[in-house]
C-alpha positions as CSV (number, residue, x, y, z in Angstrom):
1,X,41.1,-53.3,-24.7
2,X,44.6,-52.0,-23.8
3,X,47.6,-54.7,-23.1
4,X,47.1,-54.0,-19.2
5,X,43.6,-55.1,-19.2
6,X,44.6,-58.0,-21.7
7,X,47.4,-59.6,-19.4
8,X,45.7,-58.6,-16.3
9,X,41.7,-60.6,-17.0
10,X,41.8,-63.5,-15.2
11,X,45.6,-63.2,-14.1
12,X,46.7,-66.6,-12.2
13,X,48.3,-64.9,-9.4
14,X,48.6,-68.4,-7.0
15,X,49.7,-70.7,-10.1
16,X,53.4,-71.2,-11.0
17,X,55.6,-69.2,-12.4
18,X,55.4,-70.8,-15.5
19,X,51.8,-70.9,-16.0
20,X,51.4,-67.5,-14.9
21,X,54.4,-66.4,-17.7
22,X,52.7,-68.4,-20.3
23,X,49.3,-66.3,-19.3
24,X,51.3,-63.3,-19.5
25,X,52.8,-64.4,-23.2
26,X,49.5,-66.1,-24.2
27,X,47.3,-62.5,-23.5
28,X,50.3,-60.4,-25.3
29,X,50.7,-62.1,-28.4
30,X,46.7,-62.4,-28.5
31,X,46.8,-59.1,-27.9
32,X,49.2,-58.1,-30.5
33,X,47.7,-59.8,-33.4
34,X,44.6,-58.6,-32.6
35,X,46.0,-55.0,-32.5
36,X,48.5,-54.6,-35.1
37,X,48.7,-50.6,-34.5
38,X,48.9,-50.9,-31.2
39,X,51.7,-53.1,-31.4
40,X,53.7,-51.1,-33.7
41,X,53.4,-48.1,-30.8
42,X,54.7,-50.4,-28.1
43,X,57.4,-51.5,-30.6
44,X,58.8,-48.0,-31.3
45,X,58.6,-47.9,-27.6
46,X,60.5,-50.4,-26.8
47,X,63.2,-49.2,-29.0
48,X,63.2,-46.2,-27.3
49,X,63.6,-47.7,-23.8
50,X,66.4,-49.9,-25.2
51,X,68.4,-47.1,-26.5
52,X,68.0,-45.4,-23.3
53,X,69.2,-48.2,-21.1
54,X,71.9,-49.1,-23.3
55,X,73.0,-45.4,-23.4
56,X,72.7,-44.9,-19.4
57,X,74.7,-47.9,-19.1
58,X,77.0,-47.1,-21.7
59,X,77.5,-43.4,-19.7
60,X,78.3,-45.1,-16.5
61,X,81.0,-46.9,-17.8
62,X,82.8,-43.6,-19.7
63,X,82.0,-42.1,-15.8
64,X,84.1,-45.0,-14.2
65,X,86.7,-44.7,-17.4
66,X,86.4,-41.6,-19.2
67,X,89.8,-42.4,-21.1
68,X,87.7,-44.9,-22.7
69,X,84.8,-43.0,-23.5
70,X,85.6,-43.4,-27.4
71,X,85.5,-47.0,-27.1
72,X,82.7,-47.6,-24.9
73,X,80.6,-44.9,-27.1
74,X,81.2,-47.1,-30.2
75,X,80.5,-50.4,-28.0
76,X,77.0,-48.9,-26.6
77,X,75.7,-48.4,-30.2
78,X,77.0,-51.5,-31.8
79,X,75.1,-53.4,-29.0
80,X,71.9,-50.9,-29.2
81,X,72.3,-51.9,-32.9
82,X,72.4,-55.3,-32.7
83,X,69.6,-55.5,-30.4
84,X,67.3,-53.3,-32.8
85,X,68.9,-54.8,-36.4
86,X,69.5,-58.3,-35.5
């Protein structure tokens, strides 16, 4: 069963947000520990889409100040890094 299939089987869709987040969160971390490969891909994933929003958003910043490209370039990776490292 992929993570889709997991979150989506008997979704809550007219409940409250909260019960319909804890469904979501409930199905993924059953999910997870029940697919510890699987979990590991998404996780090297979701790495990758962090460093890729972090590095767009970093990029539009040097576009708006490109005298403080240097700056923002180091500030982009130290937050990627902290999100990634802890």
């Amino acid at each position: 069963m992929d993570l889709r299939d997991a979150v989506m089987t008997a979704y809550p869709a007219r409940r409250s947000l909260i019960a319909r987040s804890r469904h979501v969160w409930d199905r993924y971390i059953g999910w997870g520990s029940a697919h510890p490969l699987k979990r590991r891909a998404m996780r090297q994933l979701a790495v990758s889409a962090i460093m890729s929003a972090i590095a767009d958003t970093t990029m539009d910043f040097i576009a708006r100040e490109p005298a403080q490209a240097k700056r923002y370039t180091k500030g982009g990776f130290d937050a990627f890094w902290k999100g990634v490292a802890g």
